[in-house]
N, C-alpha and C positions, 0 to 999 in steps of 0.2 A: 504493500500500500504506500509506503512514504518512498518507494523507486519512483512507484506510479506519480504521484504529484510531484515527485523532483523536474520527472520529464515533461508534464506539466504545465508548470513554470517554465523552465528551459524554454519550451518551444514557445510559450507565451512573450517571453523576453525576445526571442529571435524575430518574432511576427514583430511586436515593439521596434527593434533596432532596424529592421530594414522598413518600416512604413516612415522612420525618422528619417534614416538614409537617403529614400525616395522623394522624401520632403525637400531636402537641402537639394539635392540634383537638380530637380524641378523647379521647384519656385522660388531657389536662390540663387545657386551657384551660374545655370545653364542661362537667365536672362541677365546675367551679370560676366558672360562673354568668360566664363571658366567650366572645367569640366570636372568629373570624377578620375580616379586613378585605378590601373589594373586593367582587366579585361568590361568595365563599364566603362574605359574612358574609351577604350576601341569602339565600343560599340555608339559612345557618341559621337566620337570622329566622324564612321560612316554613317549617321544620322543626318547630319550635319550637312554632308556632302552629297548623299541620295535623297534624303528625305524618308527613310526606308523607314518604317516604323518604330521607335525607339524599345519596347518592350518588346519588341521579338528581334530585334539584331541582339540584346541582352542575351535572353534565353538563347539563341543559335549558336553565339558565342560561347556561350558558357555551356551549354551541351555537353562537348566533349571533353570539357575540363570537370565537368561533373561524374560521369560516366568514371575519368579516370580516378578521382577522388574516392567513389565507392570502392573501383578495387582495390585501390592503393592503401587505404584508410577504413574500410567496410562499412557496412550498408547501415550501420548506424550514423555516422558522420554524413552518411551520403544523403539519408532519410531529412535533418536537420539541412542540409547545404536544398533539398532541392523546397523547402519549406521556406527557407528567409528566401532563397530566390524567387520563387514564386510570389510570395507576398511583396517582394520588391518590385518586380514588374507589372504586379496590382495597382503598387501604389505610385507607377510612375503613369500607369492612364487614368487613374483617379485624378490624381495632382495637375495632370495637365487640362483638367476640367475645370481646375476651382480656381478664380481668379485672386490673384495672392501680388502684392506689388512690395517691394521693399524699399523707399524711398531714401535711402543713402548711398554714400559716395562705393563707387566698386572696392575698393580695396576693403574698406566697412563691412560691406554684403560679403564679399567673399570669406573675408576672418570669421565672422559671425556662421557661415553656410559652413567649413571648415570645420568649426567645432561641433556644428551638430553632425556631421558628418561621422565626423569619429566617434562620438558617443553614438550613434547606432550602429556604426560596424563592431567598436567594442563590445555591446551587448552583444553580436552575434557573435564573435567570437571567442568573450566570455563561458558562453552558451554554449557552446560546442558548435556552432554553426558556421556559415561560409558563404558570400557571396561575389565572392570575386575569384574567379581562377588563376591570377597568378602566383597564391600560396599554392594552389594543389602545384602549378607546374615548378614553383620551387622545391615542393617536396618530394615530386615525379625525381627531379635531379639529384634532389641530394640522400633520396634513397639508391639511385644508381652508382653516385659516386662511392656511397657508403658500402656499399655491392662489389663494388671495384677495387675501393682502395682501405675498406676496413676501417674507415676515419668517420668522425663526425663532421659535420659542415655545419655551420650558419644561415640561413636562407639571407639575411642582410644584401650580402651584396648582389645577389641573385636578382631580387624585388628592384634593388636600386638600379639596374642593368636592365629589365624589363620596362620599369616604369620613365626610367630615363629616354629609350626607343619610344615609349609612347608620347610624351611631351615633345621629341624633336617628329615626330607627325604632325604634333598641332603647332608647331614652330614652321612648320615648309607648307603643310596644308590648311589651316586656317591664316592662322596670325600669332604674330610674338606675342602681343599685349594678350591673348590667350593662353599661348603658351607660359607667361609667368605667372598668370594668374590662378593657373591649375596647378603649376608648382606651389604657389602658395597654399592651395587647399592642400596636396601633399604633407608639407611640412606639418602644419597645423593637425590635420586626422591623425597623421602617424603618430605626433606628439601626444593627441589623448590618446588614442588608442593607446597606445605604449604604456600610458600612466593607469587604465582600468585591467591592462593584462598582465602588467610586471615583463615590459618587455618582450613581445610574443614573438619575436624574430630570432630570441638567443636561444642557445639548444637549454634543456632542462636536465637537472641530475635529479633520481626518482631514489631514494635515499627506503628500502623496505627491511624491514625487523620480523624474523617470524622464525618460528620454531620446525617448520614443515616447508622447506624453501624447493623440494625439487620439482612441485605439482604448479610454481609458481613462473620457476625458473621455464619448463618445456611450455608454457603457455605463452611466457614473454617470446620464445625462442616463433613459436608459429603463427601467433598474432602479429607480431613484427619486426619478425627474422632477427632480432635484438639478443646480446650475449651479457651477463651480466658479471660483475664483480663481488666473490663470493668472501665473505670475512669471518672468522670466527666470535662472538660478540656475547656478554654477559649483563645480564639484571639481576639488577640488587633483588626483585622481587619472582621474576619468572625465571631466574637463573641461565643456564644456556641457552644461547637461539643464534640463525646465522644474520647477515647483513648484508643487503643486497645492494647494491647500487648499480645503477643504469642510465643509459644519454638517451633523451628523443627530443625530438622536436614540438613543437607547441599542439599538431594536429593530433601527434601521435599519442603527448599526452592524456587527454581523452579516451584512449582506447586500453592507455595503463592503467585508469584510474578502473574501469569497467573488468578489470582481471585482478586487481586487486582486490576489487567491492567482492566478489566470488570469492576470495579466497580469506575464510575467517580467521583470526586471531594474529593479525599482520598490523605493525607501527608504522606508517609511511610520511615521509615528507617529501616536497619538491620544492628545490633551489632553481635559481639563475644564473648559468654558466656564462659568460662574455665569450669565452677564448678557450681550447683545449689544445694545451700545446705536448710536441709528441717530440 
């Protein structure tokens, strides 16, 4: 019963964050000659420029970045990403019906759209949720590299590398003063966002205490493909138990936390790694 209302809420919050998110897009950001970032600013680009529907370049775009997202991350992640997007692209033909004017100067409109921006992507992400596909394709990456070379990665400069391609579009195909004015929303969204998620770009250390560690360990190993660091560890009160430690990513967390919830009588914490150096 209290899973049942966790998820709930969660999904309550995700509807929440992206009907906000659609809000600032729409009636602030977009008549104020700035755009959204990730796979929604693509999608406004080619709006922009065909006139092609704004709510289904979204969805088409984001399709296959969804699709990859469930396998990559499973169909619980995938369930919550196809929920905020959905209600995102609700709320960006809703919004574009309701006349809404914001009578300040651009750089004003856009700080102010900015932040609300990022408080609703951060509830979705909060949430476990997801509406923009260049997290999945940084995490499509840095599961490969991680496949490849046994390392942890950052998604940071990944995002900045994709998002930066997306701003020199609207730098060559609209206009400069758009292009800085979307970088600005950048700045600003990442900034809250960062501050409601504790940083959701740096990898996480998942810090587990338990007496019964090997039903924990082969679960982490085929949920995702993750090896962990095995320590011998003593309580004053439970006496022996082992001590687990593990790196994922911010998506993946969520899927840690759901393999632990299963596995009873386990201490867990999650820290914030900057840098894993080797």
């Amino acid at each position: 019963m209290k899973k049942n209302t966790q998820d709930f809420i969660s999904v309550l919050m995700i509807i929440a964050g992206a009907l906000l998110a659609s809000f600032s897009v729409i009636c602030i950001l977009i008549p104020n000659d700035a755009i959204d970032y990730g796979t929604a600013g693509i999608a406004i680009i080619i709006n922009k420029l065909t006139g092609f529907n704004l709510s289904l370049c979204v969805i088409l775009i984001f399709l296959p970045f969804l699709i990859a997202g469930t396998w990559l991350l499973g169909k619980r992640f995938g369930a919550k990403a196809f929920i905020g997007t959905l209600f995102y692209t609700i709320g960006l033909s809703v919004f574009e019906k309701i006349p809404f004017e914001l009578n300040t100067e651009h750089f004003l409109a856009v700080v102010f759209g900015g932040a609300i921006l990022g408080v609703g992507l951060a509830m979705i992400l909060r949430f476990g949720g997801c509406i923009d596909g260049s997290e999945i394709f940084a995490n499509i990456l840095l599961k490969l590299a991680e496949n490849k070379t046994g390392k942890n990665f950052s998604m940071t400069y990944i995002l900045l590398f994709f998002n930066a391609a997306v701003y020199l579009a609207v730098f060559v195909l609209i206009n400069r003063n758009s292009a800085l004015l979307s970088l600005l929303v950048y700045f600003i969204a990442t900034t809250v966002i960062n501050h409601f998620t504790d940083h959701f770009e740096a990898i996480k250390q998942v810090t587990i205490i338990t007496k019964d560690p090997d039903e924990l360990i082969a679960q982490i190993k085929k949920e995702l493909n993750k090896t962990c660091t095995i320590m011998n560890s003593y309580g004053a009160i439970a006496g022996e138990n082992k001590t687990l430690i593990c790196y994922v990513t911010y998506f993946e967390l969520q899927k840690m936390k759901e393999i632990i919830s299963a596995n009873k009588g386990t201490f867990s914490t999650v820290s914030t790694v900057e840098e894993i150096l080797r």
